[in-house]
C-alpha positions as CSV (number, residue, x, y, z in Angstrom):
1,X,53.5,-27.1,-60.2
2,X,52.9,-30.6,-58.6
3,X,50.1,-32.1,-57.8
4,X,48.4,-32.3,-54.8
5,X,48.2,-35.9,-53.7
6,X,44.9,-36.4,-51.6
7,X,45.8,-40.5,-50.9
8,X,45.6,-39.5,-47.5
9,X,42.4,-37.5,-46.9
10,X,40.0,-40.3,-46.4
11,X,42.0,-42.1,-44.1
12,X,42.6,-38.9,-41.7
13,X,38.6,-37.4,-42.4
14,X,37.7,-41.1,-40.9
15,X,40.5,-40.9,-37.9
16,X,39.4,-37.3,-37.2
17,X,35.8,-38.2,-37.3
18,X,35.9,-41.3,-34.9
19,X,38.4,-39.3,-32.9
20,X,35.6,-36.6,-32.3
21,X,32.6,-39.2,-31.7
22,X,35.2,-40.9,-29.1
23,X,35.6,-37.8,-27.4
24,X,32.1,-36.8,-27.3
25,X,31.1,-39.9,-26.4
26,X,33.7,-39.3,-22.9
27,X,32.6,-35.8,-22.1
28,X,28.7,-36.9,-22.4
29,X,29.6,-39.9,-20.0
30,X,31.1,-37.7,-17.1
31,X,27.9,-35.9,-16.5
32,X,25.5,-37.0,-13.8
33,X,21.8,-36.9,-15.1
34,X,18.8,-37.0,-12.9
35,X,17.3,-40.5,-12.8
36,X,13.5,-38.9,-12.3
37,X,13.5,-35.8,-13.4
38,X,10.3,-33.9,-11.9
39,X,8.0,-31.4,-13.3
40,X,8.1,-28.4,-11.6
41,X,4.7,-26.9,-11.0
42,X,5.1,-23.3,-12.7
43,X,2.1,-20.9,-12.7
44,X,1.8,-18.7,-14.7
45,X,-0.3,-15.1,-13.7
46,X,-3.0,-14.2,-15.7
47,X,-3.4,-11.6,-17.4
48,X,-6.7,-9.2,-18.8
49,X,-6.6,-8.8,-22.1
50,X,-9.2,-5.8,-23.9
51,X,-10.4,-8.7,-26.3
52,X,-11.1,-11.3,-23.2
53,X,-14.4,-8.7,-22.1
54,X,-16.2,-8.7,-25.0
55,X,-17.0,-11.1,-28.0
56,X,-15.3,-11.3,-30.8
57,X,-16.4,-13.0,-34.2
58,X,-13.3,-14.7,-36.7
59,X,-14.2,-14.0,-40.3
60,X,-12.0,-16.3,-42.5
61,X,-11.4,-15.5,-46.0
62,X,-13.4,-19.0,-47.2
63,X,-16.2,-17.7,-45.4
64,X,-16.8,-14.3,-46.7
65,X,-19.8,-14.5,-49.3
66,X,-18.6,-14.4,-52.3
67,X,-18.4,-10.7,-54.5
């Protein structure tokens, strides 16, 4: 059985890889970005929750006297 000769492989991972970042690099460049982008005022409705009516206490577990 003969044996595989990877010689090669470096040199074509590196073409392959520069080829890719190359053509990236052209498909990024044809797009047409904003120069200001804005913020665009969203609002958001508000909604009543059962919990906003009444008071509500947080026990955390560091806080609980001790047993």
């Amino acid at each position: 059985m003969p044996q595989l000769d990877t010689s090669t492989w470096p040199i074509t991972i590196l073409s392959m890889i520069i080829t890719l970042f190359i053509m990236f690099q052209l498909k990024v460049s044809k797009h047409n970005f904003p120069e200001n982008p804005e913020q665009k005022l969203v609002s958001v409705p508000k909604t009543i929750t059962p919990w906003e009516k009444k008071w509500t206490k947080i026990y955390f577990p560091l806080s609980l006297p001790q047993q």
